[in-house]
C-alpha positions as CSV (number, residue, x, y, z in Angstrom):
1,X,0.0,0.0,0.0
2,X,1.5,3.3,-1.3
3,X,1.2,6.1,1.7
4,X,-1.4,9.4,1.1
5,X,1.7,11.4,0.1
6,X,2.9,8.7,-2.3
7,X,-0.4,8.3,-3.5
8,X,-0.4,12.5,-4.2
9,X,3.0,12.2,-5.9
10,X,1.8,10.1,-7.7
11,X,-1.1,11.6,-9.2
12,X,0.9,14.7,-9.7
13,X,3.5,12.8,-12.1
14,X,0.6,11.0,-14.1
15,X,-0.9,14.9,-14.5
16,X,2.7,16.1,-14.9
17,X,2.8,13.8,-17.9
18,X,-0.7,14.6,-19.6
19,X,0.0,17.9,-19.6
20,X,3.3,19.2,-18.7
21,X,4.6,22.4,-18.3
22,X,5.1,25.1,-21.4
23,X,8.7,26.8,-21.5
24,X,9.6,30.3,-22.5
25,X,7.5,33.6,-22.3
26,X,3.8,33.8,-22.6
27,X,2.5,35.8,-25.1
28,X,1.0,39.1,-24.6
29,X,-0.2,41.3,-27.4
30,X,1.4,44.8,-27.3
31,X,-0.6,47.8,-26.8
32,X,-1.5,50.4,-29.0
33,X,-0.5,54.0,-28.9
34,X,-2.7,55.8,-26.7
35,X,-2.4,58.6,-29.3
36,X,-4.3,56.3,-31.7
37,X,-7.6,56.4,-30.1
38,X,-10.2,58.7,-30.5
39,X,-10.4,60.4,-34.1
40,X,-7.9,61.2,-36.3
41,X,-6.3,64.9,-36.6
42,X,-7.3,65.9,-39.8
43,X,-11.1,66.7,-39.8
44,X,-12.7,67.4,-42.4
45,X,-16.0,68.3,-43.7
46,X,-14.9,65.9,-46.6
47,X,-15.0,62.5,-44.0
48,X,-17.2,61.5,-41.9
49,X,-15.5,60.1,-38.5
50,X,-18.4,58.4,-36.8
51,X,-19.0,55.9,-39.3
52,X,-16.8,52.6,-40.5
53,X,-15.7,52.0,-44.1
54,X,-17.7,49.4,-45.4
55,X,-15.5,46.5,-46.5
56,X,-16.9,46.6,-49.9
57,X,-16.2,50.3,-49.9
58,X,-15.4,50.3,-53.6
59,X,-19.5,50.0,-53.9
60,X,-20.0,53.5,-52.7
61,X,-19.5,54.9,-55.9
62,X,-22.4,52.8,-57.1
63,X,-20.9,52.0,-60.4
64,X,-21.8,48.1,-61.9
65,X,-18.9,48.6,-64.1
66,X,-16.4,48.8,-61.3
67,X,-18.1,46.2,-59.1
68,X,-17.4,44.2,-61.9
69,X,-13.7,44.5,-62.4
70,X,-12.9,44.3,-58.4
71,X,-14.7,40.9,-58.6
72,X,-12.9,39.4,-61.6
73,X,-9.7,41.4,-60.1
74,X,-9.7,39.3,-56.8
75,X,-10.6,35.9,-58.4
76,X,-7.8,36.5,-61.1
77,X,-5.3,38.8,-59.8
78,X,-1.9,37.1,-60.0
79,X,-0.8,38.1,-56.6
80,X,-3.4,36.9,-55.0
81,X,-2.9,33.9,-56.8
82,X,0.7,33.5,-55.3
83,X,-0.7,34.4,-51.7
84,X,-3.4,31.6,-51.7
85,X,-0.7,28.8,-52.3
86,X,1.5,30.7,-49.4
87,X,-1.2,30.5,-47.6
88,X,-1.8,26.7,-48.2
89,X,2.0,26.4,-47.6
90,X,1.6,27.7,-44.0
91,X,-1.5,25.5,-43.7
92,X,0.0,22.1,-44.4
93,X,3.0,23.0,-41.9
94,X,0.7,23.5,-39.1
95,X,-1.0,20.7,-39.8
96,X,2.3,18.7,-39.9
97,X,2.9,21.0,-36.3
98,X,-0.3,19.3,-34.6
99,X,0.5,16.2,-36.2
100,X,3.1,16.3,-33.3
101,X,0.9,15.3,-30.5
102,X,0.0,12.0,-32.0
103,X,1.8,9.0,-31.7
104,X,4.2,7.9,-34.8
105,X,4.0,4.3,-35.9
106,X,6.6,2.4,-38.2
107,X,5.6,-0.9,-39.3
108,X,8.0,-2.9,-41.4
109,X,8.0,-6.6,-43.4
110,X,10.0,-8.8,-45.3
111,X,10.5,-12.4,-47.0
112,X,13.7,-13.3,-47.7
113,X,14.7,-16.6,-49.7
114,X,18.2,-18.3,-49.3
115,X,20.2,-20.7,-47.7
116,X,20.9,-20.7,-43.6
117,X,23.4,-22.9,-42.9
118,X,23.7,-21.4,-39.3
119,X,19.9,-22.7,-38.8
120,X,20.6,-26.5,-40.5
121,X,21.2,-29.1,-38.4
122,X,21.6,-31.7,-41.0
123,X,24.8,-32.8,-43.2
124,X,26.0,-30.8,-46.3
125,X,24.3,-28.0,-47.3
126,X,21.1,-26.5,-46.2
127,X,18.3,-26.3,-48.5
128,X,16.8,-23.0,-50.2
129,X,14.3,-22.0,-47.2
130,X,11.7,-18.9,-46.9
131,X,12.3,-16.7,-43.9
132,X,9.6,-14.0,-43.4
133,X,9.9,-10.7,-40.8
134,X,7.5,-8.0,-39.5
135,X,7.6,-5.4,-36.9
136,X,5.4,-2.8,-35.8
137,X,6.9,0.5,-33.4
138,X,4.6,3.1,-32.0
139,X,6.0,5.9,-30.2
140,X,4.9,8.8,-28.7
141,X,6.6,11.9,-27.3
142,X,5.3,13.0,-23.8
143,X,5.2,17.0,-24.2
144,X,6.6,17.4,-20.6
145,X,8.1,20.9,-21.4
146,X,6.0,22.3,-24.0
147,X,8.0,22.0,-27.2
148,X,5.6,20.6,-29.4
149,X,3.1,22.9,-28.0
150,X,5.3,25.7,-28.3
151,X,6.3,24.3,-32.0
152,X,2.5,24.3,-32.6
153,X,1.8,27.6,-31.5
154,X,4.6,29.6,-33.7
155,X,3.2,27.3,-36.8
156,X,-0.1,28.7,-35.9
157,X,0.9,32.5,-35.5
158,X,3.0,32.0,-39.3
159,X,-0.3,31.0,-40.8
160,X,-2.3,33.7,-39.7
161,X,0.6,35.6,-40.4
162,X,-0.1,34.5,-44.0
163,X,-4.1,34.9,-43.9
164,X,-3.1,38.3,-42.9
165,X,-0.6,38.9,-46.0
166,X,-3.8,37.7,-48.0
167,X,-5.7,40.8,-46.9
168,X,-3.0,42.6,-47.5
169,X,-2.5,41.7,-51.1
170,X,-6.7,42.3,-51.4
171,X,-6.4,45.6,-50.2
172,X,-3.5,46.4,-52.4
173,X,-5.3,44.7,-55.6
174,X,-8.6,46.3,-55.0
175,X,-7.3,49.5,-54.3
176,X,-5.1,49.4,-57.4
177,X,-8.0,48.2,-59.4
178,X,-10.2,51.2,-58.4
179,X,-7.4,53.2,-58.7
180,X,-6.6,52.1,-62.4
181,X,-10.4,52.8,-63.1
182,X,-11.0,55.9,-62.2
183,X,-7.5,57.5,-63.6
184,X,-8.9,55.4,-67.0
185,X,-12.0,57.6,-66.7
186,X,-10.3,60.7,-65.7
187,X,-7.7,60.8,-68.3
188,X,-10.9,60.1,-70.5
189,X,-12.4,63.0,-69.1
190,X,-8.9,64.9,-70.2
191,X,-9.0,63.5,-74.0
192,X,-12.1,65.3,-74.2
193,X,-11.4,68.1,-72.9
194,X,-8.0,68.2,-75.3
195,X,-10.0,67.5,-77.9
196,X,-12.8,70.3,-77.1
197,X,-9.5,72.8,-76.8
198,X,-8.6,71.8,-80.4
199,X,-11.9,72.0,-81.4
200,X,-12.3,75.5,-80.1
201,X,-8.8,76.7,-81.2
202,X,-9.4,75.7,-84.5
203,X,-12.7,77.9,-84.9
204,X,-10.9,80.3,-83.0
205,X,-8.6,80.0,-86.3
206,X,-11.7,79.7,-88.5
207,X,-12.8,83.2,-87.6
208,X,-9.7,85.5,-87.7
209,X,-9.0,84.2,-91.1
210,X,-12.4,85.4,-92.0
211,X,-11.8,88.6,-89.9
212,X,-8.2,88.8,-92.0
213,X,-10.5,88.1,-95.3
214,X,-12.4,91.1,-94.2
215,X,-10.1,93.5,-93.4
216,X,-10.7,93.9,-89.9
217,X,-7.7,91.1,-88.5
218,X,-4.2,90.7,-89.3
219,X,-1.6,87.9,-90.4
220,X,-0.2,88.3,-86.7
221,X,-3.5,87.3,-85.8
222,X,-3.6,84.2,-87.8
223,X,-0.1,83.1,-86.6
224,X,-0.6,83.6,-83.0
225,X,-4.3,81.8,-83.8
226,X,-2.0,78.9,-85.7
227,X,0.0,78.7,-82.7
228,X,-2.7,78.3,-80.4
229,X,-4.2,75.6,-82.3
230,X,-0.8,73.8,-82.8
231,X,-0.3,73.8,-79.0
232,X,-3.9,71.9,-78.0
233,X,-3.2,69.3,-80.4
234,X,0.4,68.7,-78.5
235,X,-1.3,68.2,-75.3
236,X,-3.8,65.8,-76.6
237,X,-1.0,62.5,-77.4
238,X,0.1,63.0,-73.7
239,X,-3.0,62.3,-72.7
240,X,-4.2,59.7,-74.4
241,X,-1.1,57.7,-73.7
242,X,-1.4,58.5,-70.2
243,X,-5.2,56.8,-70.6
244,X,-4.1,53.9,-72.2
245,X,-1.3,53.4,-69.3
246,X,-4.0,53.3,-66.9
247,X,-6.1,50.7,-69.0
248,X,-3.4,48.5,-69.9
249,X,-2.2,48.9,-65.7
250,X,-5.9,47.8,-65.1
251,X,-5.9,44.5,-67.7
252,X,-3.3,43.6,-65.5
253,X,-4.6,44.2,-62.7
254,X,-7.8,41.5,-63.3
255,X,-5.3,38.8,-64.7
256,X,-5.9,39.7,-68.5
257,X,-3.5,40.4,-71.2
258,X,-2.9,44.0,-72.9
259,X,-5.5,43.3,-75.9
260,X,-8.4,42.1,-73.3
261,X,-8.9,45.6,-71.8
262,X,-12.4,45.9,-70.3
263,X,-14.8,47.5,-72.5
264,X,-16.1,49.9,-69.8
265,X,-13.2,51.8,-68.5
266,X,-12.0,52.0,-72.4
267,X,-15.4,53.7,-72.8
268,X,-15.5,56.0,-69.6
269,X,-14.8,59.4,-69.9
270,X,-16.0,60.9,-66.8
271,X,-14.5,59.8,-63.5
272,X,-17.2,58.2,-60.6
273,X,-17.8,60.0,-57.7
274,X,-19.1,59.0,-54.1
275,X,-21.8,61.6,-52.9
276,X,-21.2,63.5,-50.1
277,X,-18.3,62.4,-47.3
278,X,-16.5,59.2,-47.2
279,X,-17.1,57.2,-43.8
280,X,-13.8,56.8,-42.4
281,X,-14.2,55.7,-38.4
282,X,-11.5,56.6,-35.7
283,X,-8.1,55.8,-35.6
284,X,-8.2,52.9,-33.2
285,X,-10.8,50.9,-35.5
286,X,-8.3,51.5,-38.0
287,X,-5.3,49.9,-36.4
288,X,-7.8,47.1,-35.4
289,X,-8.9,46.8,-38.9
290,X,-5.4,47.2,-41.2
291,X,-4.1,43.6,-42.1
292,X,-0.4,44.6,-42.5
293,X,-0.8,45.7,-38.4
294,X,-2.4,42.3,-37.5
295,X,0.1,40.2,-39.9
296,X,3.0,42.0,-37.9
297,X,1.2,40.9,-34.4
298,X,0.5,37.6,-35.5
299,X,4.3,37.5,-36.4
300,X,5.4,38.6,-33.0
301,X,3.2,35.9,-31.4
302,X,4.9,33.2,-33.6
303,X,8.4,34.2,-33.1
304,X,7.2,34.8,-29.0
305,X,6.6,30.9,-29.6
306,X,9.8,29.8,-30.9
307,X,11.6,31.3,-27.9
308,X,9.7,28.1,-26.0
309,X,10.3,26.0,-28.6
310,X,14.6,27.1,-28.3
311,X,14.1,26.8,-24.3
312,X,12.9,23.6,-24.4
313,X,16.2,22.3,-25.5
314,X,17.4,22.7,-22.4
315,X,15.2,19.9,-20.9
316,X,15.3,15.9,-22.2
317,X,12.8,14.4,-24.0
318,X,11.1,11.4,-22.9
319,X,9.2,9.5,-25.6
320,X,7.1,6.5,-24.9
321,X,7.6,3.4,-27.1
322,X,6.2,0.0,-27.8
323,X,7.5,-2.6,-30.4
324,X,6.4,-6.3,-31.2
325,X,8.2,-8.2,-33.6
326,X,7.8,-11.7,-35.5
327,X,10.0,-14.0,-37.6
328,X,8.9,-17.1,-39.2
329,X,11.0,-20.1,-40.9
330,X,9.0,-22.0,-43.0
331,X,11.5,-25.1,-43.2
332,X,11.6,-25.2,-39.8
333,X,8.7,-25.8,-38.3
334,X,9.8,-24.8,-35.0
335,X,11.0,-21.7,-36.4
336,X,8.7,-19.3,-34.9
337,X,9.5,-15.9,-32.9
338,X,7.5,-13.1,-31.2
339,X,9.6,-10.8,-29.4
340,X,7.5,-7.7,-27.3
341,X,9.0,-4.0,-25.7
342,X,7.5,-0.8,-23.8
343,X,9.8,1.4,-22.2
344,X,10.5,5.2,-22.2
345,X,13.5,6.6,-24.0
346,X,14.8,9.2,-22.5
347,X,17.3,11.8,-24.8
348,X,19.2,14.9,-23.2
349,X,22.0,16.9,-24.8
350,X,23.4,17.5,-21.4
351,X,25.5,19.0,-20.6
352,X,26.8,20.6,-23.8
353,X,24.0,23.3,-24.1
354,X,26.4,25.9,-26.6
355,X,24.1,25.0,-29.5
356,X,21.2,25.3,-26.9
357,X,21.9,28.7,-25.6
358,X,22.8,30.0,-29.0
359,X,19.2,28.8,-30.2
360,X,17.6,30.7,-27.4
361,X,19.6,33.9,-28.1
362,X,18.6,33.5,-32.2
363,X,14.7,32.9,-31.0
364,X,15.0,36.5,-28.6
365,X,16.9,38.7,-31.1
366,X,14.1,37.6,-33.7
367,X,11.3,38.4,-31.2
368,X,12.9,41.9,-30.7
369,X,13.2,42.8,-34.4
370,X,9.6,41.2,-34.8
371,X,8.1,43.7,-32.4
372,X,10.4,46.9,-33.1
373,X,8.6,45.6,-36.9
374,X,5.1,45.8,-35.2
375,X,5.9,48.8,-33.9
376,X,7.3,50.6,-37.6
377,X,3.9,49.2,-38.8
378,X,1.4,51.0,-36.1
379,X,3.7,54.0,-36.6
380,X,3.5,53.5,-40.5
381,X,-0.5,53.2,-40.0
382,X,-0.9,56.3,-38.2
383,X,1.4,58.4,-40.6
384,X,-0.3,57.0,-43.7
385,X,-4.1,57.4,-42.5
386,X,-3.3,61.4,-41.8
387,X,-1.4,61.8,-44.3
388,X,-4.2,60.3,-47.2
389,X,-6.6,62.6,-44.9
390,X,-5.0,65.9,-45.4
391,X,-4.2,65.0,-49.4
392,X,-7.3,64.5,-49.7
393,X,-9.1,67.4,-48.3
394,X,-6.5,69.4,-49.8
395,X,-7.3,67.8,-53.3
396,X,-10.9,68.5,-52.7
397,X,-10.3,72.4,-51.8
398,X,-8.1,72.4,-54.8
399,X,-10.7,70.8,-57.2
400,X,-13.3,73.8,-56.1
401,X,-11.3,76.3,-57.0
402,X,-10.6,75.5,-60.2
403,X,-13.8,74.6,-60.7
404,X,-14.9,78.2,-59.8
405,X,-11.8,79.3,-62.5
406,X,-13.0,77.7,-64.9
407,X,-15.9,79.2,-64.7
408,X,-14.8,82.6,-64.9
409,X,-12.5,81.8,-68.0
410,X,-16.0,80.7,-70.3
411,X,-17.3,83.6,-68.8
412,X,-14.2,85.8,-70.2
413,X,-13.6,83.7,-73.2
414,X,-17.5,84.5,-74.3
415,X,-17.5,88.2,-73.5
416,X,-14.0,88.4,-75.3
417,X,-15.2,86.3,-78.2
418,X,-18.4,88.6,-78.5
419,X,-16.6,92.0,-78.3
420,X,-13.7,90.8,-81.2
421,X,-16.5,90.2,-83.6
422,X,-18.1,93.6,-83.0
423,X,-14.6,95.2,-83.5
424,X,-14.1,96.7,-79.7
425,X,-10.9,94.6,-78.7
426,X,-7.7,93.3,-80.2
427,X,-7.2,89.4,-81.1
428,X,-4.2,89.2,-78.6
429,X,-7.4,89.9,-75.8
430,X,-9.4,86.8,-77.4
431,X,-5.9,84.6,-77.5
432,X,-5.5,85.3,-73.8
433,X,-9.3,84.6,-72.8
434,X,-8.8,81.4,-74.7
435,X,-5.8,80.0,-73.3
436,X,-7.0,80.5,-70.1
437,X,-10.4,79.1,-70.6
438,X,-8.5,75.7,-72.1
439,X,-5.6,75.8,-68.6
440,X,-8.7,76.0,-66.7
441,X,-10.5,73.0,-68.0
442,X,-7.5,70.9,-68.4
443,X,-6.5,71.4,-64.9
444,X,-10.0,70.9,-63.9
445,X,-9.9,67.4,-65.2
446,X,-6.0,66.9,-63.8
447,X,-7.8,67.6,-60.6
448,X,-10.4,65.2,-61.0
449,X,-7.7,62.5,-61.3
450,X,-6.4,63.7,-58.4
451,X,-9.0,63.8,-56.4
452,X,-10.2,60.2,-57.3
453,X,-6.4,59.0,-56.4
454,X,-6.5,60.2,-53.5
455,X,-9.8,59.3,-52.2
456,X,-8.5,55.4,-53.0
457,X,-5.3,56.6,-50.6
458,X,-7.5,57.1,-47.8
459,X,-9.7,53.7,-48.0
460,X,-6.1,52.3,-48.8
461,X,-4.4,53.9,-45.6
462,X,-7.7,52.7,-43.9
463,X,-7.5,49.1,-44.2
464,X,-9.7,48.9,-47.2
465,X,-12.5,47.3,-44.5
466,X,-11.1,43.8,-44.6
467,X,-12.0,42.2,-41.2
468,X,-9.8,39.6,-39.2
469,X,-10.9,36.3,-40.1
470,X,-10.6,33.2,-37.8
471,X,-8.6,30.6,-38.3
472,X,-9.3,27.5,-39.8
């Protein structure tokens, strides 16, 4: 009869041995800035701070040709493509990690044909005999110190890692797409407004050679006229390759080649718009929310991991084992053998830990440069969301004004246009009122494109709505 205290001991190595003890740090996930919370410093009556972006935020420009190539963009985009088989990569080796905690088995068998003259007990030579083998092992490592947990946990935090990369690449893609789309409609928007310039310079033209015919203009007139005209019909090759760029950046975008550019951006020539302010929450939903910050934390938790699985180096392993094998002689009948085993096996690199200890020191150097990373990312986060912010609005206030410009200069370029024909003002007046009127609409439409860059910046910056997803 064991005593009470025995009896605990006992118990407490049996529980010692279904569970054991996990080695190294525990993981904690670092804090934010407290400077992140709340909203962010650039308000703006352009934004709207109390609401989320949606996570199909390209869909608030309400335009079925762009819902369209963001689909076909994420289900063909060759980036993504190499991120779904990294992500299957990271997959299969934590499934190999929690293969770990089950037992291994090797079973092995044999026939072998021959003479055994060690196992003939006759005279002369033994006769051509059949000797068959088989064995079957099963072993299974007791997880005293929490390597194979440790190991499991650090393949756990790479593949989330990787599911994080994924949004990250979806972000980038569908940004890029959107991106790629509305430049292709705003440098649209620019051909036409080149080609309206050349229109209007050329019956700009039209009309002082008539006025020259008459008398009341003179060959100056027509040259600086000429010259006019010849420098709208520079500006218009420009933009049209600039368009094309876009189109061709776009094709490549959804997985197709140059000649398989979608129909609708070839055909739009005004750039969408989303009405009224973008929703853009606070910044401490957008460090929650932005992929590249969780696939740095994930990261950090995986190398956190590997610190255990380098610390439990220091302690043996003790793997339980059983093994039965059996060998048959089919000349001699007697020939039979069954041979049984269970034990522990116990290996310890004691007490040369040097490769030990310099495991440990590789596993804590990584761990520091993984959070110093995290870090540079929240940082980056913070720096990038502002920043889009303030482009943004200042895109916006820049857009109105030459909006307002332009208004003026058709307002001028009529008036000066009227005043020519009844003889009151010089040519050199209407050249001036039209050169300004054609700045004003080309930069205009440059600001359109700006605009509708930057406004992809900010849902960029923001996280592009992607939400954590659990892991499988």
């Amino acid at each position: 009869m064991l005593r009470d205290g025995s009896v605990r001991l006992a118990a407490f190595a049996f529980a010692l041995t279904l569970t054991g003890c996990a080695s190294g740090p525990e993981y904690q996930r670092p804090a934010m800035p407290e400077v992140a919370e709340g909203s962010f410093v650039g308000r703006s009556p352009q934004v709207d701070m109390d609401s989320p972006p949606p996570a199909d935020w390209w869909k608030l420009y309400a335009d079925p040709a762009l819902d369209a190539i963001v689909q076909e963009a994420l289900s063909a985009n060759t980036d993504l493509r190499v991120a779904l088989a990294n992500l299957d990569h990271a997959r299969a080796i934590y499934r190999g990690a929690r293969g770990e905690l089950l037992p291994t088995t090797d079973v092995t068998a044999g026939a072998r044909r021959g003479r055994d003259q060690t196992s003939w007990g006759g005279a002369g030579q033994a006769p051509v005999q059949w000797n068959y083998s088989g064995g079957l092992g099963i072993a299974y490592e007791l997880d005293l110190f929490g390597r194979v947990r440790r190991d499991i946990e650090a393949a756990r935090g790479d593949t989330e890692a990787v599911v994080a990369a994924l949004d990250v690449v979806k972000v980038v893609v569908v940004g890029e797409a959107t991106r790629a789309y509305v430049d292709a409609c705003a440098y649209g928007e620019s051909v036409d407004v080149a080609r309206t310039s050349i229109e209007l310079a050329r019956q700009t033209l039209d009309l002082v050679i008539r006025q020259e015919r008459a008398g009341a203009a003179a060959r100056l007139d027509i040259e600086r006229s000429g010259a006019a005209l010849a420098q709208a019909e520079a500006a218009f090759p420009r933009l049209q390759a600039q368009q094309n760029a876009a189109l061709l950046e776009l094709a490549a975008l959804m997985g197709r080649p140059p000649s398989q550019v979608p129909d609708p951006a070839r055909a739009c020539k005004k750039a969408p718009e989303i009405i009224g302010t973008i929703p853009v929450g606070n910044g401490t939903a957008m460090l929650r929310r932005r992929p590249d910050i969780r696939q740095a934390e994930r990261q950090l938790a995986a190398d956190t991991a590997r610190i255990g699985v380098a610390v439990a180096d220091f302690y043996p392993r003790v793997t339980l084992g059983a093994s039965a094998n059996y060998l048959r002689n089919d000349y001699l009948r007697a020939d039979r053998a069954w041979s049984f085993g269970i034990g522990p096996l116990i290996s310890w690199t004691f007490p040369n830990m040097t490769a030990a200890r310099s495991r440990i020191a590789q596993a804590k150097a990584q761990n520091a440069a993984s959070l110093a990373r995290f870090d540079g990312v929240v940082l980056t986060a913070l720096k990038e969301s502002e920043q889009s912010l303030s482009t943004y609005q200042g895109a916006i206030q820049q857009r109105d004004a030459l909006v307002q410009a332009q208004t003026h200069a058709e307002s001028a370029f009529r008036l000066a246009e009227q005043r020519y024909r009844a003889g009151s003002i010089s040519y050199l007046d209407v050249l001036v009122a039209q050169n300004s009127l054609v700045g004003a609409r080309s930069q205009v439409a440059a600001a359109d494109q700006q605009v509708g860059s930057a406004r992809v910046d900010v849902f960029k910056a923001l996280g592009g709505g992607w939400q954590e997803r659990s892991q499988d």
